[in-house]
Each structure stands twice: as structure tokens, then as C-alpha cells.
C-alpha positions in Angstrom: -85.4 6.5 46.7 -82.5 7.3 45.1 -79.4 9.2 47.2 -80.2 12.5 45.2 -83.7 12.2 46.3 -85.2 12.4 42.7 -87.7 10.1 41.2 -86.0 8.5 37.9 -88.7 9.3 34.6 -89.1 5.4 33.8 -90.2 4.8 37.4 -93.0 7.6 36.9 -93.7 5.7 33.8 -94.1 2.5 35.4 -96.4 3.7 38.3 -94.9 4.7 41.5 -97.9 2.6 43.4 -99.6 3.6 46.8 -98.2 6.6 48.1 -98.6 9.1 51.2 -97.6 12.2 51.8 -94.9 13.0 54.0 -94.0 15.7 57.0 -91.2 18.0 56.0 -88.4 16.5 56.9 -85.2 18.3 57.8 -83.1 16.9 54.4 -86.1 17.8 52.0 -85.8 21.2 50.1 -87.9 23.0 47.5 -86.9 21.6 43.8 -83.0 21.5 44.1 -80.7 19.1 46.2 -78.1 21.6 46.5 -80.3 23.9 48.5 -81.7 21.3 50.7 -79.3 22.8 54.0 -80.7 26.5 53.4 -84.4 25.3 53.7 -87.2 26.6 55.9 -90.6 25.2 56.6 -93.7 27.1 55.2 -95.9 29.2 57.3 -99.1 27.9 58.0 -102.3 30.3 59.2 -105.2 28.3 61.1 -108.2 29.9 62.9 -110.6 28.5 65.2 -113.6 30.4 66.4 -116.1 30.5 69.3 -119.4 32.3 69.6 -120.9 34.7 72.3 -117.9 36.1 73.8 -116.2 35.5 77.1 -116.5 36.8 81.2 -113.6 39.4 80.9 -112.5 39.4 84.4 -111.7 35.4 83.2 -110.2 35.7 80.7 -107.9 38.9 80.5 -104.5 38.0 82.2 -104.4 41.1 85.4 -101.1 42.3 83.4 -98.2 42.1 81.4 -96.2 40.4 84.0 -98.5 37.9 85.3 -99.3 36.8 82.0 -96.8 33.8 82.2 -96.5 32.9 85.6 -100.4 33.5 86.7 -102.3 33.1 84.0 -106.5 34.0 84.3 -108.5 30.7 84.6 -109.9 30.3 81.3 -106.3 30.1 80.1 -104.8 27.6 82.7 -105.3 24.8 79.6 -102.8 26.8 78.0 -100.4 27.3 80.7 -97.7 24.8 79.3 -97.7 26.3 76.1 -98.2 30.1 76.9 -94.8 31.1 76.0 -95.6 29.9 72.7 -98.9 32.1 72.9 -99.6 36.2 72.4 -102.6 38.1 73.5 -103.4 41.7 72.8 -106.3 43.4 74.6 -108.2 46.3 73.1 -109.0 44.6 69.6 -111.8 46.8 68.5 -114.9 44.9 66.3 -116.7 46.0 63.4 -119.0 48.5 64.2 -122.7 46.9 64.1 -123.6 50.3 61.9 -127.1 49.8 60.3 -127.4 46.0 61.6 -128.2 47.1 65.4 -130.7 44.5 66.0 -128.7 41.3 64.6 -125.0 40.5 66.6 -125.5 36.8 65.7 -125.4 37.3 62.3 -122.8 39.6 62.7 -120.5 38.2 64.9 -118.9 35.0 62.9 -119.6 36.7 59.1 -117.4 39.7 60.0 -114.7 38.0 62.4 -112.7 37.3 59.3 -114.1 39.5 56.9 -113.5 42.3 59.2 -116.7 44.0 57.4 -120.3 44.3 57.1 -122.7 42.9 54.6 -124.0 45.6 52.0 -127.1 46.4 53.7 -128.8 47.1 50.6 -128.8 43.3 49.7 -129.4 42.1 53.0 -130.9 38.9 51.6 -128.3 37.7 49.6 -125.0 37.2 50.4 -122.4 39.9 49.6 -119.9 41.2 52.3 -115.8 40.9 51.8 -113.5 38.1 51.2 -112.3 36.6 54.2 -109.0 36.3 55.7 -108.3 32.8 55.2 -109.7 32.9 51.5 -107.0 35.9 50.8 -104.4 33.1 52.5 -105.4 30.6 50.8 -105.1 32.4 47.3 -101.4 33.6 47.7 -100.5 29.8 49.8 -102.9 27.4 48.1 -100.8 27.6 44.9 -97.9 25.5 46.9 -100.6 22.7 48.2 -102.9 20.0 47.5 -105.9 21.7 49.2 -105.8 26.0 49.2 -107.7 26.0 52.4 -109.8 23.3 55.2 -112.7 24.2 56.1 -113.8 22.5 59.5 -117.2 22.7 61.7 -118.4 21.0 64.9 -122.2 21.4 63.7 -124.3 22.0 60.4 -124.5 25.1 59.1 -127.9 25.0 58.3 -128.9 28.0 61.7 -131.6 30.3 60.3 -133.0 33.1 62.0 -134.3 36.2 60.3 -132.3 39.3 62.0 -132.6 42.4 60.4 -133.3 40.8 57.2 -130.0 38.8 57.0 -129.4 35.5 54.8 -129.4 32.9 56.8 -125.0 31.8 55.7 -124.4 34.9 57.8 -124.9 33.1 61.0 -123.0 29.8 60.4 -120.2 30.9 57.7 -116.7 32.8 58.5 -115.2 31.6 55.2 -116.2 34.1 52.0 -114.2 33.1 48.7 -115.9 35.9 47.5 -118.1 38.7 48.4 -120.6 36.4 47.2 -119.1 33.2 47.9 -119.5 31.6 51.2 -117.4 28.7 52.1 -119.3 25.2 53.3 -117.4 23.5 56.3 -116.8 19.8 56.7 -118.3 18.2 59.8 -117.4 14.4 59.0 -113.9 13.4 60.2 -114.0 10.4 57.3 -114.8 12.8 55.1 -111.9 14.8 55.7 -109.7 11.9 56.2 -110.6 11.1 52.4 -109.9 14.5 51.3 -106.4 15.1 53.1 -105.4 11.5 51.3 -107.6 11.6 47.9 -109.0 7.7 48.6 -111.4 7.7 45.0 -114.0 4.9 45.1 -114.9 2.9 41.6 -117.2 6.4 40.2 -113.6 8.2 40.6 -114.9 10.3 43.9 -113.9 10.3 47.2 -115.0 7.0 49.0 -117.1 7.8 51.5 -117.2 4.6 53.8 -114.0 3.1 52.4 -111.0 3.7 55.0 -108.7 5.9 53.2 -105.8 4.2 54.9 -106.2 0.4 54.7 -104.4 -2.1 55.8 -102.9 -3.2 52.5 -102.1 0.4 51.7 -100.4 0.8 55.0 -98.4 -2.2 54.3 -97.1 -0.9 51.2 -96.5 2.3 52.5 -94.7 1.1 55.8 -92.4 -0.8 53.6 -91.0 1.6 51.6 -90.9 4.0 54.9 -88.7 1.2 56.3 -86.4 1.7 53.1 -86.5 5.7 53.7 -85.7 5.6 56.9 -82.2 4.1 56.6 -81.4 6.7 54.4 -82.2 9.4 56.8 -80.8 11.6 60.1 -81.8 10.2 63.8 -84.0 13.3 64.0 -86.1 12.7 60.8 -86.3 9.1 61.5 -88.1 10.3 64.2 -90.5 12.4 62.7 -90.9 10.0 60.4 -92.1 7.2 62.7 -94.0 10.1 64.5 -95.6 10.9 61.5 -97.0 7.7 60.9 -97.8 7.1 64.5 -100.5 9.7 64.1 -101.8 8.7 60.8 -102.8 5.5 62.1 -103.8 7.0 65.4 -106.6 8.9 63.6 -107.5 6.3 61.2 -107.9 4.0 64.6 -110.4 6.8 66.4 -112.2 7.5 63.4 -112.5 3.4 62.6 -113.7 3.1 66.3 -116.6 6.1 66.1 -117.7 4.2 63.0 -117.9 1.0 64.7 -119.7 2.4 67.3 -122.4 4.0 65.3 -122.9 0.5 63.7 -122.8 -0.9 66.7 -125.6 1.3 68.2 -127.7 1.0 65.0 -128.0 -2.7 65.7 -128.4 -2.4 69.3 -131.6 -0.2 68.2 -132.8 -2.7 66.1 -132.3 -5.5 68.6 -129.7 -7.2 67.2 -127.3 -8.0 69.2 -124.0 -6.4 68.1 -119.9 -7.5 68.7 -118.1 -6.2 71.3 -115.1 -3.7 70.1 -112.0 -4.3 70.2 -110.6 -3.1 73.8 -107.3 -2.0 71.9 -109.1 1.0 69.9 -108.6 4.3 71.0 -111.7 5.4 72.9 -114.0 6.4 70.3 -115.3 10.2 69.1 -118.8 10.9 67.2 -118.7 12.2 64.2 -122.5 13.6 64.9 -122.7 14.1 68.7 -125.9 13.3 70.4 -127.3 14.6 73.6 -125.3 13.2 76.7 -122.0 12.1 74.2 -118.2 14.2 74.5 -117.8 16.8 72.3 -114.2 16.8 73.4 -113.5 13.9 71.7 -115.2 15.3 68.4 -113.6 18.6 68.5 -110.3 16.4 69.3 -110.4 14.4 66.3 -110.9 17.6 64.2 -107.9 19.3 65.6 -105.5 16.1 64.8 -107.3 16.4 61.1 -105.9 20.1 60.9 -102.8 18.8 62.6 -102.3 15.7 59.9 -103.2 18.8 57.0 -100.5 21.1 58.5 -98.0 18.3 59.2 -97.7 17.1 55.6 -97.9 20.3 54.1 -101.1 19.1 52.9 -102.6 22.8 53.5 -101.2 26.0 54.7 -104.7 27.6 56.0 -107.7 26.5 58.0 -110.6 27.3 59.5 -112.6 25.7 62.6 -115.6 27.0 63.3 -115.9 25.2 67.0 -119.4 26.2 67.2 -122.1 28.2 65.9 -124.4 31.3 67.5 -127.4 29.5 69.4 -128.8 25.9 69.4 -125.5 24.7 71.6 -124.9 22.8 74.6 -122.1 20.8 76.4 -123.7 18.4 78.7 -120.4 17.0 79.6 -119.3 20.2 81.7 -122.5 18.7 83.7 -125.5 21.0 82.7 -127.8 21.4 79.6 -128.3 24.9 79.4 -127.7 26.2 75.7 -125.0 28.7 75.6 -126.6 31.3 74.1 -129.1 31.8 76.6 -126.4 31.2 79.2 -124.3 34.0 78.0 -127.6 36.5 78.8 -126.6 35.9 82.5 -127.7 39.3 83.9 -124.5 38.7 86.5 -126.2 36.0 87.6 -123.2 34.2 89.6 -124.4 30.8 88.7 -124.8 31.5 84.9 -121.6 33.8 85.0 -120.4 30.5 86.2 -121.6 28.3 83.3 -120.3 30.8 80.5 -116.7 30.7 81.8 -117.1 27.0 81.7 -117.6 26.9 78.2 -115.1 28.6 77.4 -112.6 27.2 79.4 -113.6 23.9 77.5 -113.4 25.9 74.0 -109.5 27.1 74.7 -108.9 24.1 76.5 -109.5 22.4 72.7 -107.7 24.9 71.4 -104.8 23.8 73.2 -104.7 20.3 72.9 -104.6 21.2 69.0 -101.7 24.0 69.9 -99.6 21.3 72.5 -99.3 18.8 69.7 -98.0 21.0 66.9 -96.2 21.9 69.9 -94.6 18.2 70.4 -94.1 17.3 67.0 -90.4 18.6 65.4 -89.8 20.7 62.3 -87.0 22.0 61.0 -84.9 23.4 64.0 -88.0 24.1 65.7 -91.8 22.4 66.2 -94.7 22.2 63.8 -96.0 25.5 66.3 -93.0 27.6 65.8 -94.1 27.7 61.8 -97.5 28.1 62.4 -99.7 31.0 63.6 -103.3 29.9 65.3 -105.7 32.0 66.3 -108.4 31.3 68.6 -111.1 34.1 69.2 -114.9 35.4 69.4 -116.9 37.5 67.3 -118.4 39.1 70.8 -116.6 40.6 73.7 -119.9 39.9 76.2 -122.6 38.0 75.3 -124.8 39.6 77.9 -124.5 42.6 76.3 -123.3 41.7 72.5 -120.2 43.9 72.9 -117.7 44.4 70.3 -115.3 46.7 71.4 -112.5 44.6 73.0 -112.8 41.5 71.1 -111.0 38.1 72.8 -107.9 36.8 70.8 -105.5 34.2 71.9 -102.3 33.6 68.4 -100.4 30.8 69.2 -97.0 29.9 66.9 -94.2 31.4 66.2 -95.1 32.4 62.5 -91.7 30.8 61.3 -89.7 34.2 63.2 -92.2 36.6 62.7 -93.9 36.5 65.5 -93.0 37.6 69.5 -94.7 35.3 71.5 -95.0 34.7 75.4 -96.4 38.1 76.0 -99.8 39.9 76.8 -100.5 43.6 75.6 -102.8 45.3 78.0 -103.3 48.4 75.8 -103.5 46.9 71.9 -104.7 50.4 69.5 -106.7 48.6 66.1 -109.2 46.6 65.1 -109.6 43.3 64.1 -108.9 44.1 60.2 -105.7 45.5 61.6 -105.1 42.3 63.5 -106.3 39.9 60.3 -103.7 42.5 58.2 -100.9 41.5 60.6 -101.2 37.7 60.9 -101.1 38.0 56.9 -98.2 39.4 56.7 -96.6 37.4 59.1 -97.6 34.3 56.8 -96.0 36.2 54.1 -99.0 37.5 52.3 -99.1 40.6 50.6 -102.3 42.5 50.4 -103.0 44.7 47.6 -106.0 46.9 49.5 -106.8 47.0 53.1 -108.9 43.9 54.7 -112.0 45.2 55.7 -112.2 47.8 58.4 -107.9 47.4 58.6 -105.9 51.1 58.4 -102.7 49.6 59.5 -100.3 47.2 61.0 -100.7 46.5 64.9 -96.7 47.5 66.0 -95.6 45.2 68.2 -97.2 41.5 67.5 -94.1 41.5 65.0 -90.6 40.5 66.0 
């Protein structure tokens, strides 16, 4: 790497060999040298979603004050970070209108669509582009990927309401009115796309590690020669930076050693015992009794990594889907849909807030380490705005009127965080309208049901 940071012609030429991208580091700027000082990180928009709705009284913060200092218990995950965090009740959801009998369907298809699907071509797909998609066609111009898609399960749900196609009920992405967007469920999978590892056919390498040993090596080695050239505080982010590359590589290496592992132990063969070194390892497909922390975990660092090296500037995680859903590990089976029709039943009322306690509390381990990780003059967070939220307000009684939202980031200035506002007037187009423009994306027409800016989420 040359002082003036340029690649000379003849080394491009030559072949410039295994390379990897990089975090932004403070002495990086866009094209010219000279303007290195003046630059500011990108914004990046993330969204990660959660079906059903939440028990209000647990999740609303009692006021404006308390927000900070005595924060409602499905938050408390959050409570290191919630001056990085803004929450506005009285987002109003699209109205069901001539879809009365079908809020599953409903509830992920229009939470960033912020509209309904025609209901004269019920059985095909044709509602709005979403949110993300309009993000990812002004942003995805300056990256390797336009968007990430990201799911915990399948999206393969189907269930005939009111005549719906079945992508209605798994699908939050639309690239087009008629367009859904598939999610990735495979953490190797995504590994491979973030880093482009093609097998001997020229595709992406499904059971090859993306980040091999050898590669590492080479890459490690010229990192060595970068980092004398560089400030004590990118130095850092450097060797942070490649800290958590090889921290996911590890986790996703151990999950596929265990799956082998287990597939030997059911065909009596006896397997090797893993390395006690590995980090403990995550499932890529979670079976009954398994953590889907640890999943949801390794997804988040995936969207972290994507984020980090400017890989992407928009994502999606769809956490999990209407119906066919439980978490063992919070100590019961009970699927979530069925739990949410609790009927005030204290002990179901008690199982719902649970779940989502463990859904925000995912939310925030993804939100603390963008948090922790340095950018600029700030943290990966402050240029970033995530938003965590519901397509329901109750599921007891499929609500829509006061939709949950928690934004996290900082929006590179744009945003005011580490405040709650009790009395929020708009919708969730207005609120999808708002976060776009805090990312820096002009709209030409209104986003869905949107009539306006929300005042106030902007600084």
C-alpha cells in the first residue's frame, strides 16, 4: 500500500491476490486523498421484525422521563444502550380494510410496505415496494450487495386467509409490487455471499470455508504491513475487525462440525470430540430442545460483518415468522401464536412477554456491538439506524392501532435518540418515510399509507 493509498495500474495488472474487505477506517475517503480529513461514514438502514405483537403494559416505558432510568421489562436488555435507542408510541398500522379475516398475512407483508395487497388479485402477489427495497435502490449503487436479506426459519408458511398467496405470510421484502424478496437462513451461505468465495463451477461454494486458513494467512500478512502505516485508533479497528471475522468463521465452523458430528453419532459411528477452544457452537437449522439465541446471534454478527465493511448499507431480519414457533429454551413449548391468544390468562400473558423479552433481548446484543465497535468519531451505531418492531400491537386481539417500534442508531446526526414519545401522530408509512430520509433517501411519491414526516424523531 502505497503512502497515497492508491493501487499502482501494473499491480492491478499483475493480480492483487486474496483480498478482504475492510471496515472504514478513519484515514480512508471517497475517491480523493485530499478529502480523506472531511469524510463521514455512510448511513446504514437495518430492520428486524417479530410477529404477534407485544403485552403493552410491558413494553411501553410509564413516560417520558422514566424512559431512561426505569425502563419497562421487556426493554431491560436494552438498558445499556437505551440512550442510543428512540421509541414513539401511537404508530398507527395499515388499516386491515377488505382483509378483516387474515392479520397474519397482513401483519409482516405490510410492515414495510406500509400497504395492502390489491384485493382484486388476492392470489398473486402485488402490493407496494418495500422500504428496504426503495433503500437499497438509492444505497445499493455504493455496495457490493444492494440489500441482505436474513430469516430465522423457511419461508415456505401457507395458510389460505381470505384468499391470500401464501409469500404474504413469510415475506417483508417486495423489490417490486410483484417481486417478493427470498431471505437467507444459512449463516455459511451468507458468510459466502458477504466474501464472494466461488467454487470450481464459478458459484458460491457452499461447504468450502470462505475464510481459510491460507487465505487468512495472506490476508493477515499484508494487514500486518497496513497497520504500520496507520493511527493507534484504526490499528484498532483494524485488529477488531479481523477479531470478528474469524470469530464468526470459528462459530459457524463449530455448528458445522457439530451437525457432522451428530450425523455420525446417528449412524453409530463413533465421532471426534471438538475442539474445546471453539466458540460454543449455533445451528444453522434449530431442532426441537436446541438455542435459538445462538442462531439468531450468529445472524446478527452476519448483519454486523455486512455493515462493518460497508459490504451493505440495508438489511432485513425477519426473526420469525406468523405461527409454527416456539422457544423451548425460555423453558416451555407452547407455540407463540397460540400463546399470544391468552384471553388475560396470567400464565400465558406471562409466556408472550417472555418471548418478547428474548426477541429485543437479540435485538440488542446486535445493537451493543455496533455499539462497541469505533467509526469515525463515533461507533458503527451512531451511523446506523435499526429498527426492531411488530406487524401487531396485541396478538390476542390482532390490533393494529399502536404498533411497537424500538430505532436504535444515531442515523449519522440525523437522529435524537435516548428519548420515548408518549403521544407519536402517524402511521407506519410516515415512520418508514422518516427513517428514509434520515438515511438520505429521497422519495419521489409517498410510501404506502405515509402523508408526512413524523416531527420530532429528527434532530
Amino acid at each position: 500500500m502505497t503512502h497515497n493509498r492508491f493501487i499502482d495500474r501494473r499491480a492491478c495488472l499483475q493480480g492483487i491476490g486474496a483480498a478482504l474487505a475492510l471496515p472504514l477506517l478513519d484515514t480512508m475517503g471517497w475517491a480523493e486523498a485530499s478529502e480523506a480529513k472531511s469524510f463521514k461514514p455512510p448511513v446504514r438502514l437495518g430492520f428486524m421484525y417479530m410477529p404477534h405483537g407485544v403485552i403493552m403494559d410491558q413494553f411501553w416505558p410509564a413516560d417520558a422521563e422514566s424512559f431512561l432510568k426505569s425502563p419497562p421489562p421487556a426493554l431491560e436488555s436494552l438498558r445499556p444502550v437505551l440512550d442510543q435507542c428512540l421509541m414513539m408510541k401511537g404508530i398507527a398500522g395499515v388499516a386491515n380494510g377488505p382483509f378483516k379475516g387474515a392479520p397474519h398475512a397482513l401483519e409482516l407483508s405490510t410492515w414495510l410496505t406500509a400497504a395492502l395487497p390489491d384485493p382484486d388479485r388476492r392470489d398473486e402477489i402485488n402490493i407496494s415496494i418495500s422500504a428496504d427495497q426503495v433503500a437499497a435502490n438509492a444505497l445499493g449503487a455504493f455496495t457490493t450487495l444492494p440489500s441482505l436479506e436474513l430469516a430465522t426459519m423457511p419461508q415456505t408458511w401457507k395458510e389460505n386467509q381470505a384468499g391470500l398467496n401464501e409469500a404474504y405470510y413469510s415475506h417483508c421484502s417486495f423489490r417490486s409490487p410483484t417481486q417478493a424478496v427470498p431471505a437467507e437462513i444459512n449463516p455459511r451461505t451468507v458468510l459466502n455471499r458477504l466474501f464472494k468465495k466461488k467454487g470450481q463451477n464459478g458459484q458460491a461454494s457452499a461447504g468450502a470455508s470462505p475464510l481459510d486458513r491460507s487465505m487468512l494467512d495472506l490476508v493477515l500478512s499484508g494487514a500486518r504491513d497496513l497497520r504500520r502505516t496507520l493511527p493507534a485508533n484504526d490499528q484498532r479497528k483494524l485488529d477488531e475487525y479481523l477479531d470478528s471475522v474469524r470469530s464468526v468463521e470459528r462459530r459457524i465452523a463449530a455448528i458445522e462440525q457439530r451437525q457432522k458430528e451428530a450425523a455420525l453419532e446417528k449412524a453409530g459411528v463413533r465421532s471426534s470430540r471438538r475442539n474445546d477452544t471453539d466458540s460454543p457452537p449455533i445451528e444453522i437449522k434449530i431442532p426441537e430442545g436446541d438455542k435459538r439465541s445462538e442462531y439468531m446471534q450468529v445472524m446478527c454478527d452476519l448483519n454486523v460483518l455486512a455493515f462493518q465493511t460497508d459490504t451493505t448499507r440495508v438489511s432485513t431480519y425477519i426473526g420469525s415468522t406468523p405461527n409454527g414457533v416456539s422457544y423451548p429454551e425460555l423453558g416451555f413449548s407452547d407455540k407463540h401464536h397460540s400463546t399470544t391468544h391468552h384471553n388475560n390468562q396470567p400464565e400465558k400473558v406471562s409466556k408472550v412477554a417472555a418471548i418478547t423479552a428474548f426477541n429485543i433481548e437479540q435485538f440488542a446484543y446486535m445493537v451493543k456491538k455496533m455499539h462497541s465497535l469505533k467509526e469515525g468519531d463515533g461507533t458503527l451505531l451512531d451511523n446506523c439506524i435499526m429498527m426492531w418492531g411488530s406487524g401487531l400491537e396485541d396478538g390476542d386481539r390482532h390490533t393494529r392501532a399502536n404498533l411497537p417500534f424500538i430505532v436504535a442508531g444515531k442515523g449519522g446526526g440525523s437522529i435524537n435518540t435516548g428519548r420515548f414519545l408518549p403521544d407519536t401522530k402517524g402511521n407506519q408509512g410516515d415512520l418508514l418515510t422518516t427513517l428514509l430520509a434520515a438515511a438520505g433517501v429521497t422519495l419521489d411519491r409517498p410510501l404506502g399509507i405515509a402523508t408526512k414526516q413524523i416531527p420530532g424523531i429528527l434532530t
